[in-house]
C-alpha positions as a Python dict, from the first residue, in 0.01 Angstrom:
ca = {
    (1, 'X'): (0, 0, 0),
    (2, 'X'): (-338, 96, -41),
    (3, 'X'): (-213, 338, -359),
    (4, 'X'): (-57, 128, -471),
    (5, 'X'): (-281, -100, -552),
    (6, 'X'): (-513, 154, -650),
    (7, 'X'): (-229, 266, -934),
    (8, 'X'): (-210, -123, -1012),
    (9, 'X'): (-570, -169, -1055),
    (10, 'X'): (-586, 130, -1251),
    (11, 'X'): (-300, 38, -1485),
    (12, 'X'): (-468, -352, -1584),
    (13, 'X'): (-696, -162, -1863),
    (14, 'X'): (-373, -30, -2010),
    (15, 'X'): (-235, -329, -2024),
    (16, 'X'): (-539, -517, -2170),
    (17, 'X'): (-561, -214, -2396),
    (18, 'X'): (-445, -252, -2765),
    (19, 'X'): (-72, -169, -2822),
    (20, 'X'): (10, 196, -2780),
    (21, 'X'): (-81, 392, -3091),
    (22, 'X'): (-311, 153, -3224),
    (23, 'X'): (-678, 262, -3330),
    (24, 'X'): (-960, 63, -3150),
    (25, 'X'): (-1129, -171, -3380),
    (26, 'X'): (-1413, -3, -3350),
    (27, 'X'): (-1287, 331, -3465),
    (28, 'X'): (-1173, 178, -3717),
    (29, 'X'): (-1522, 36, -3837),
    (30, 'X'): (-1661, 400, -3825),
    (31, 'X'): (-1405, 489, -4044),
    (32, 'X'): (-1492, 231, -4249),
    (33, 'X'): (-1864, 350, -4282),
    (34, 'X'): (-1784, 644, -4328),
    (35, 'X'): (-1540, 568, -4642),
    (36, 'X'): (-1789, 332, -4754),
    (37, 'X'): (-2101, 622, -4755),
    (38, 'X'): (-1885, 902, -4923),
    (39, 'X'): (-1789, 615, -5209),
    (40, 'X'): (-2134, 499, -5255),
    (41, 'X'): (-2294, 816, -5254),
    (42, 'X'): (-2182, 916, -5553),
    (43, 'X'): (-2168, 583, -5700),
    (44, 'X'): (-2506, 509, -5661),
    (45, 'X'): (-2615, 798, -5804),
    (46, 'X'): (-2391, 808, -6075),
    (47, 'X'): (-2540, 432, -6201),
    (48, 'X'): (-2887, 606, -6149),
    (49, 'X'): (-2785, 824, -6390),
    (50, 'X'): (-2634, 623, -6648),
    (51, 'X'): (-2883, 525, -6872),
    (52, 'X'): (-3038, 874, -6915),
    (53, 'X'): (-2735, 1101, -6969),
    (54, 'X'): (-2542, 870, -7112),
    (55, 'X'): (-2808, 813, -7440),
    (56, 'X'): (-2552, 755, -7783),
    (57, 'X'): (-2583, 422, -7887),
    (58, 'X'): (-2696, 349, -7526),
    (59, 'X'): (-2345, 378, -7377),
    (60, 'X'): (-2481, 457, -7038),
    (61, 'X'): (-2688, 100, -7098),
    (62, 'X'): (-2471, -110, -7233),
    (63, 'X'): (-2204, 15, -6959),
    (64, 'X'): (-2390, -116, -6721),
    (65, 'X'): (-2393, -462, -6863),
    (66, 'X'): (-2021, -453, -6936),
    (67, 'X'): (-2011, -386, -6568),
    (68, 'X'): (-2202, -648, -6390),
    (69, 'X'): (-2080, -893, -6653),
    (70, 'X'): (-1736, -805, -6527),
    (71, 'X'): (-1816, -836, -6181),
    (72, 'X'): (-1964, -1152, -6218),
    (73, 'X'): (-1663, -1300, -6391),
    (74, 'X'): (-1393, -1140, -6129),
    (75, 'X'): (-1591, -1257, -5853),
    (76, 'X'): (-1428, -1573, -5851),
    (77, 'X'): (-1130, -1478, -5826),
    (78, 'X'): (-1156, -1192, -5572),
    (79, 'X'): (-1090, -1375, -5281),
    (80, 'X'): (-753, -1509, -5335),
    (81, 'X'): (-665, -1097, -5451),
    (82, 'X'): (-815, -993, -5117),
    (83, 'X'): (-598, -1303, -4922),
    (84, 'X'): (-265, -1157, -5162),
    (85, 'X'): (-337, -746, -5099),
    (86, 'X'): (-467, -778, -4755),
    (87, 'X'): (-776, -646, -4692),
    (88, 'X'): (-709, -262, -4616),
    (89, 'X'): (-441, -255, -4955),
    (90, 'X'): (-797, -420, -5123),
    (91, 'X'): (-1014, -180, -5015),
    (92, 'X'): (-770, 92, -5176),
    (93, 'X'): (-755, -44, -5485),
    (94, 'X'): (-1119, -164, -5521),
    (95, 'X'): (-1208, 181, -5510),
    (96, 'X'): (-967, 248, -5764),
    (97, 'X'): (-1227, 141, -5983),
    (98, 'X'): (-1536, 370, -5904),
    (99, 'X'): (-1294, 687, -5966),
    (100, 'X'): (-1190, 601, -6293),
    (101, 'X'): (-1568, 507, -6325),
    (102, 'X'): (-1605, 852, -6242),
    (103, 'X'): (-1363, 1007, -6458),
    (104, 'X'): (-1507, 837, -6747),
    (105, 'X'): (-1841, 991, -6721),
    (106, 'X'): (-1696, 1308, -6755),
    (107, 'X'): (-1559, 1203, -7142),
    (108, 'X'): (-1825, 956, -7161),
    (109, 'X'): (-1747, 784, -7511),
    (110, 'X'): (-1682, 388, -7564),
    (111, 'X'): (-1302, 402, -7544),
    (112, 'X'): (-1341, 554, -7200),
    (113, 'X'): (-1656, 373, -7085),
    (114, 'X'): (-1603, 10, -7163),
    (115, 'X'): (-1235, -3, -6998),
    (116, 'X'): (-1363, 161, -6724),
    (117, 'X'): (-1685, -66, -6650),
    (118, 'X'): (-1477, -379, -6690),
    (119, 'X'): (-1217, -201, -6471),
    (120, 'X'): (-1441, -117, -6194),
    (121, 'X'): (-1615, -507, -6213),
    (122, 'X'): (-1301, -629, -6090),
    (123, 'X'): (-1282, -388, -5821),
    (124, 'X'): (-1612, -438, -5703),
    (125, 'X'): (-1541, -846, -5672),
    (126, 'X'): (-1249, -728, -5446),
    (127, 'X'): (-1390, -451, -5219),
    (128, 'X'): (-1700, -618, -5126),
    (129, 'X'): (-1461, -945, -4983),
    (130, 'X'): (-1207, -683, -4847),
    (131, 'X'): (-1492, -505, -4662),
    (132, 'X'): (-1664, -856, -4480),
    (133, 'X'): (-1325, -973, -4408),
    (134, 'X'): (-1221, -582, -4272),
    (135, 'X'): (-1510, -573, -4050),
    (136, 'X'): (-1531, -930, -3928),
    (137, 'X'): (-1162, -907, -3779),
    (138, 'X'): (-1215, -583, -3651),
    (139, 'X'): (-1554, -729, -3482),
    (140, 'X'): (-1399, -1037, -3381),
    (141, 'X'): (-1068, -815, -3235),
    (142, 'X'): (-1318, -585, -3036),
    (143, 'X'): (-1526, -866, -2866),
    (144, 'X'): (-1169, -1024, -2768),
    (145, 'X'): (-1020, -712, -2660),
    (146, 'X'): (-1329, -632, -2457),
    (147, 'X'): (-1435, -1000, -2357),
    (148, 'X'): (-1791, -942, -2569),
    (149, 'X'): (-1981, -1250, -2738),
    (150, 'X'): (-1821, -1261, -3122),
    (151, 'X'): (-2158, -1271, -3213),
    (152, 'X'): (-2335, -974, -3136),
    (153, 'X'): (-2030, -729, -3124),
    (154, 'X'): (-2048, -898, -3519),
    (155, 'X'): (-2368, -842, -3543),
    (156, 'X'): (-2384, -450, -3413),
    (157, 'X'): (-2071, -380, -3620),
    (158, 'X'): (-2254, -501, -3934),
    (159, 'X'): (-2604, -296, -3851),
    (160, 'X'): (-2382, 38, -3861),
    (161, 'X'): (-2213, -90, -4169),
    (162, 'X'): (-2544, -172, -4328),
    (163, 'X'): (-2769, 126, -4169),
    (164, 'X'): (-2516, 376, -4317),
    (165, 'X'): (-2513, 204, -4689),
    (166, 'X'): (-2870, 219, -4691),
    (167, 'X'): (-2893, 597, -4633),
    (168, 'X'): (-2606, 603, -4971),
    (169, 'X'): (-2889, 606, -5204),
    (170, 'X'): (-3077, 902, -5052),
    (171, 'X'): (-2776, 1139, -5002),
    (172, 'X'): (-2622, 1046, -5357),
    (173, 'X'): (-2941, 1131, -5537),
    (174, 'X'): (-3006, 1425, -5349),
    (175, 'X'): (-2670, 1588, -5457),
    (176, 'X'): (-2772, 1481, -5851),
    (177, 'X'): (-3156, 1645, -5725),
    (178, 'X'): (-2947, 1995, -5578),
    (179, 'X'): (-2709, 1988, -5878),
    (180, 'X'): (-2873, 1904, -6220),
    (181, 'X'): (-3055, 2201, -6373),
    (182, 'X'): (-3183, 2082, -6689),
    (183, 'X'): (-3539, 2075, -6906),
    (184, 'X'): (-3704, 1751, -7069),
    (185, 'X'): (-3482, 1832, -7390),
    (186, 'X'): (-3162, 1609, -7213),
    (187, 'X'): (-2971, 1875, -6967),
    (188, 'X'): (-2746, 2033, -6905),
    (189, 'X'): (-2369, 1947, -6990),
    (190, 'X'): (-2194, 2147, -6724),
    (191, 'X'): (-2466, 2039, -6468),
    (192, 'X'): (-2365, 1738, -6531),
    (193, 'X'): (-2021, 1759, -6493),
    (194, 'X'): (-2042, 1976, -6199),
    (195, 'X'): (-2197, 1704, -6058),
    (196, 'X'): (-1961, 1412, -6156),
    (197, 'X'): (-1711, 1663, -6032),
    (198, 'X'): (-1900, 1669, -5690),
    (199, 'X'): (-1903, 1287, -5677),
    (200, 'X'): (-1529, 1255, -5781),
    (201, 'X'): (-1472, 1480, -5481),
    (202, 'X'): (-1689, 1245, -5247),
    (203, 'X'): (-1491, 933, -5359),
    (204, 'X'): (-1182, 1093, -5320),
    (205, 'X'): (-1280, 1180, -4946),
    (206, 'X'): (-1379, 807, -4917),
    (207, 'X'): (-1035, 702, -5048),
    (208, 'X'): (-860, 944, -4799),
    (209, 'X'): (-1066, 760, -4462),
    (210, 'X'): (-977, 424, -4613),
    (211, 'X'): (-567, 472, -4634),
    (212, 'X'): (-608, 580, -4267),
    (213, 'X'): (-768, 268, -4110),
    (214, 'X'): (-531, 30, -3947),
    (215, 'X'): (-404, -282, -4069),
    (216, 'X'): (-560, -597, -4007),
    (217, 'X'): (-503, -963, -4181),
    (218, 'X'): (-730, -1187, -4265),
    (219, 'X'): (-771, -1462, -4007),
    (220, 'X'): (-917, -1813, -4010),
    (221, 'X'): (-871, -2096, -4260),
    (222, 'X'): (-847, -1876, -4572),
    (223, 'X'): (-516, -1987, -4643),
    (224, 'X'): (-665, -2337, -4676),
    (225, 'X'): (-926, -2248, -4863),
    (226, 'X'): (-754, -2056, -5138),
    (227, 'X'): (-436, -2340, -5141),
    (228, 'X'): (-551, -2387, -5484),
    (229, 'X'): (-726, -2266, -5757),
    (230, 'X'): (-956, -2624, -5801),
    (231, 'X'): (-1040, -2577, -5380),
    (232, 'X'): (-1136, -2259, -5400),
    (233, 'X'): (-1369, -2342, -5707),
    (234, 'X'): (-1534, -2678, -5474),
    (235, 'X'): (-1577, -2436, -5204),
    (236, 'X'): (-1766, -2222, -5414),
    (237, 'X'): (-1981, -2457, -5605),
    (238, 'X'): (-2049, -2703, -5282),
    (239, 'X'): (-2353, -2513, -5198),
    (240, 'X'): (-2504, -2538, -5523),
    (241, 'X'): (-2597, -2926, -5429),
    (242, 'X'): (-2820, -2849, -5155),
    (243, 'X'): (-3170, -2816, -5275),
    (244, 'X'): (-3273, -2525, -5021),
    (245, 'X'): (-2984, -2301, -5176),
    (246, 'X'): (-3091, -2420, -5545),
    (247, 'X'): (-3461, -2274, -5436),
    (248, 'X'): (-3329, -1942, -5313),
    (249, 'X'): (-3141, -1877, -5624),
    (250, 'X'): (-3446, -1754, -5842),
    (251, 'X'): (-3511, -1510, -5537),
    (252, 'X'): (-3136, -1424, -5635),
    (253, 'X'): (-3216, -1373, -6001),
    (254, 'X'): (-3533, -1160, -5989),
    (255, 'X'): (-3307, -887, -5719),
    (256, 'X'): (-3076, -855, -5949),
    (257, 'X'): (-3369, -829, -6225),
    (258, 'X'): (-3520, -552, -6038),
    (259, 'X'): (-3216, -402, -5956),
    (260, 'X'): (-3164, -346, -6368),
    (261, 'X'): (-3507, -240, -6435),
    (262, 'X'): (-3499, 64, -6178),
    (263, 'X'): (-3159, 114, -6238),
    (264, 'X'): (-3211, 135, -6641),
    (265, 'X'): (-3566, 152, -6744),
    (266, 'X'): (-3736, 334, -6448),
    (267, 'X'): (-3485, 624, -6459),
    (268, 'X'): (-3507, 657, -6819),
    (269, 'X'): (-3805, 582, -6963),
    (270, 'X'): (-4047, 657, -6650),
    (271, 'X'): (-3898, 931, -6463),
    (272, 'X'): (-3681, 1132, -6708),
    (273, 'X'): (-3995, 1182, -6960),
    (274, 'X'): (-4201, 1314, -6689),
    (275, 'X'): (-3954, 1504, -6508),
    (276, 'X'): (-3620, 1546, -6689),
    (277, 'X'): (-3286, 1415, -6610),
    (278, 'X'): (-3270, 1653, -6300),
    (279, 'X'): (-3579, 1452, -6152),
    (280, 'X'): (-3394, 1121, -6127),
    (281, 'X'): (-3242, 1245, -5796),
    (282, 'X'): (-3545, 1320, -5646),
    (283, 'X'): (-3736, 1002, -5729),
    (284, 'X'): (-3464, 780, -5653),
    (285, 'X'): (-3372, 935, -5303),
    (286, 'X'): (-3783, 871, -5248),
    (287, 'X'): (-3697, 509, -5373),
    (288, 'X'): (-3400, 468, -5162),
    (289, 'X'): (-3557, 646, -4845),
    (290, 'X'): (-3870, 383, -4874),
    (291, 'X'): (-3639, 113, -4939),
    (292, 'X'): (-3416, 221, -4648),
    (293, 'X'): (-3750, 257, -4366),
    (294, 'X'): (-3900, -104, -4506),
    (295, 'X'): (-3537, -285, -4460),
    (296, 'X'): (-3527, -131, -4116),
    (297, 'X'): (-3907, -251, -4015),
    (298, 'X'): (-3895, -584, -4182),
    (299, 'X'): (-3568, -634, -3956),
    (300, 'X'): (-3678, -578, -3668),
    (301, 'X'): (-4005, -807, -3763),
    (302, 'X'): (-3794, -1095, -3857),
    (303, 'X'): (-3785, -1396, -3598),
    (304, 'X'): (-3794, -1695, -3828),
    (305, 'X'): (-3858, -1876, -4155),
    (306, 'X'): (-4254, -1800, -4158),
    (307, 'X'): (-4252, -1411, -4084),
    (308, 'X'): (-3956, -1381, -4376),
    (309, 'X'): (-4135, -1610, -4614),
    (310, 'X'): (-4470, -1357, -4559),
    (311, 'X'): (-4281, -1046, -4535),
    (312, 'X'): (-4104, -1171, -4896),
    (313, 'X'): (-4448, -1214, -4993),
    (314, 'X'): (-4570, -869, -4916),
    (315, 'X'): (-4247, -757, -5133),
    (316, 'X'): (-4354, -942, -5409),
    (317, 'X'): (-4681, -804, -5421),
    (318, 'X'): (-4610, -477, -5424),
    (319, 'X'): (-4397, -491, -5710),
    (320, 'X'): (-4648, -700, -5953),
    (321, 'X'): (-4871, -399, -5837),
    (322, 'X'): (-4640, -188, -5996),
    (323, 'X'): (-4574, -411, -6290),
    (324, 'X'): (-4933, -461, -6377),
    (325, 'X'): (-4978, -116, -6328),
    (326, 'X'): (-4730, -34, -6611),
    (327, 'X'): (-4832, -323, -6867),
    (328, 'X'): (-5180, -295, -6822),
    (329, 'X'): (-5276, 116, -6760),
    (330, 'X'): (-4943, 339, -6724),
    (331, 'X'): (-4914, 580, -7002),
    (332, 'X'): (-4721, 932, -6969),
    (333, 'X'): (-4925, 1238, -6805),
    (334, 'X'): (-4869, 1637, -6761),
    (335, 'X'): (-4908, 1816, -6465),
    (336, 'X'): (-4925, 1738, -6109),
    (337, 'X'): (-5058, 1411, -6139),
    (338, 'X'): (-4813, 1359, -6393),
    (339, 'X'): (-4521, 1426, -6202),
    (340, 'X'): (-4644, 1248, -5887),
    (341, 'X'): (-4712, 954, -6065),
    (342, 'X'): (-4339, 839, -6130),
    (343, 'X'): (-4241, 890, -5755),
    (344, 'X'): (-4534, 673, -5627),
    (345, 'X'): (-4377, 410, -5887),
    (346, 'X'): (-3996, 434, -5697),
    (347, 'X'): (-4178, 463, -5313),
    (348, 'X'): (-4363, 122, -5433),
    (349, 'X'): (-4084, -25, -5576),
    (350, 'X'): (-3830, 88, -5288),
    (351, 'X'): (-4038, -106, -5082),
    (352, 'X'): (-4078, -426, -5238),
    (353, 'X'): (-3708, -381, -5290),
    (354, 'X'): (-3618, -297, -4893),
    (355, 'X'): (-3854, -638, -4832),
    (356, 'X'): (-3725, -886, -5051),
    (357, 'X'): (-3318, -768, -4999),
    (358, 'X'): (-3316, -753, -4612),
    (359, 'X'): (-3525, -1124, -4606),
    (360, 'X'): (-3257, -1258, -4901),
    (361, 'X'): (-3032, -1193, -4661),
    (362, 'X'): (-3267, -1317, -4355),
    (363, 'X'): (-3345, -1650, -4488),
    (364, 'X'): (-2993, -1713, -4599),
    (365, 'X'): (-2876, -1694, -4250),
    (366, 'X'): (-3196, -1887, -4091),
    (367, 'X'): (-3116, -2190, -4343),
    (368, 'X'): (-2754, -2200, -4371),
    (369, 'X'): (-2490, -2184, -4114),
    (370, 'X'): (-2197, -2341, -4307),
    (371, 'X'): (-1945, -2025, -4401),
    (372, 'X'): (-1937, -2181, -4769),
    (373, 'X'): (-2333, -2067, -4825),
    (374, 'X'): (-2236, -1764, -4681),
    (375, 'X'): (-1905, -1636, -4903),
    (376, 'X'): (-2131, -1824, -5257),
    (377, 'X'): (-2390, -1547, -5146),
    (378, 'X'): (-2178, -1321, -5083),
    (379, 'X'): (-1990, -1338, -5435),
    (380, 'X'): (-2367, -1278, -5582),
    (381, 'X'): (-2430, -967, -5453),
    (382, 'X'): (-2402, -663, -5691),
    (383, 'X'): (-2102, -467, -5640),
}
């Protein structure tokens, strides 16, 4: 008897377990990491890139724009795709997109560019809702499965999804700092397709992890809330009447600002006359790596609205030091001083820009607790 109910007691995790061949939800978010860093890798380097070896008629530029114009417009309808593919099918096909981004860049001319920007605006709108509403049901089917508080299994699935997209900007422009061998005079062609041929690789690796992560649908009231074309649109725009979300837009506005300066005008007209085109790696992987260590502190130093209103403070700061510095006294050197000069610029900026991002986010969830604020936000972010 006594075996017996030893084998019995051992059998109840079995039979708590998930169904017999099914991946644990949270091997599936690894996977999902994991996709997610060998896609953005390359991708973020790649847009670093853009502006500077891209140059004719500013296609590289003006891609950009076509892009985030794109995005902006899809967004609004991404979240009805995502409800139609499901989110694993929307994953697939949003990163669609950054491959044929990628393949572009290796015939970069505007027949190949422009399709391919607005192409890959509509795939960010839809992999950025398929990945929240991946990882919230497989953090919501993990605390269930293992009787955890939704919350915090949520909220440690999220800080390895987030701690491993930080590290994409370091490990994307290190490949473009190992790879591009070029002078001042504009580069290399094959060193840069050799490394667009690197990054194709990477995405197709990311592609690979995200056809093997298991099928989940989307739960909760989405059905609802996408009934209609006109809901969908209230839902959205509800927000937009309370006066604390009206105040946090401008925040909203200058990230993405920033975002397009150091994306655009840092890389080429700071860093690429001082260094070349190969030195964009290296001074955005410092820019990343200090934006990555200052999102990581000013986490952990968060605890309410006053700490992330002074730690948004401190972000500010640091950029108008960098602004002033480049109105008012920045002019182009030689030498040491004049190489060092455009990687203090991205450590600066990569701070200010760790600060102000991981408080957006902060003060967002400190003000707002109604799931509306949450997917308008959400639909802002850059893809």
């Amino acid at each position: 008897m006594e075996a017996q109910r030893d084998q019995e007691a051992a059998a109840v995790p079995l039979l708590a377990a998930p169904a017999a061949g099914r991946r644990s939800p949270a091997a599936d978010a690894h996977i999902l990491s994991a996709a997610f860093l060998f896609v953005f890798s390359a991708y973020s380097a790649a847009q670093n890139l853009e502006s500077t070896v891209n140059t004719k008629g500013d296609l590289g530029t003006f891609s950009l724009g076509i892009l985030y114009t794109s995005f902006t417009l899809f967004a609004v309808v991404a979240s009805p795709v995502v409800t139609r593919l499901g989110p694993k099918r929307a994953l697939v096909v949003g990163s669609s997109g950054y491959v044929l981004f990628i393949l572009a860049n290796l015939v970069p001319t505007w027949y190949t560019m422009v399709p391919a920007s607005l192409y890959l605006g509509f795939c960010a709108s839809i992999i950025w809702v398929g990945q929240g509403t991946y990882l919230t049901s497989a953090a919501l089917s993990h605390a269930r499965d293992n009787n955890l508080p939704e919350g915090r299994t949520l909220g440690n699935f999220t800080g390895e999804f987030w701690g491993i997209m930080a590290s994409t900007q370091v490990i994307g422009n290190l490949l473009s700092l190992a790879l591009l061998r070029n002078g001042k005079d504009g580069g290399s062609v094959t060193g840069e397709n050799l490394l667009f041929v690197v990054f194709l690789g990477c995405m197709i690796v990311g592609i690979v992890l995200m056809c093997l992560l298991s099928k989940r649908e989307e739960k909760g009231d989405n059905d609802q809330l996408h009934s209609s074309f006109g809901a969908m649109l209230k839902y959205i725009v509800a927000p937009l009447k309370d006066r604390r979300m009206l105040l946090i837009i401008p925040l909203m506005v200058y990230i993405g600002l920033e975002h397009a300066f150091v994306w655009a005008v840092f890389t080429k007209s700071i860093v690429t006359p001082a260094l070349g085109i190969s030195g964009v790696g290296g001074a955005m992987a410092i820019f990343g790596a200090a934006g990555t260590v200052c999102a990581l502190v000013t986490g952990y130093l968060t605890s309410g609205l006053y700490s992330a209103t002074l730690i948004v403070s401190f972000g500010a700061i640091a950029h108008a030091v960098v602004l002033f510095w480049l109105l008012l006294f920045y002019s182009p050197m030689v030498g040491v001083l004049g190489a060092a000069v455009p990687l203090l610029i991205g450590a600066l900026w990569g701070v200010g820009d760790g600060m102000l991002n991981t408080e957006l986010n902060a003060v967002v969830g400190l003000l707002f607790e109604d799931s509306k604020v949450i997917y308008t936000y959400r639909m802002k972010k850059m893809p």
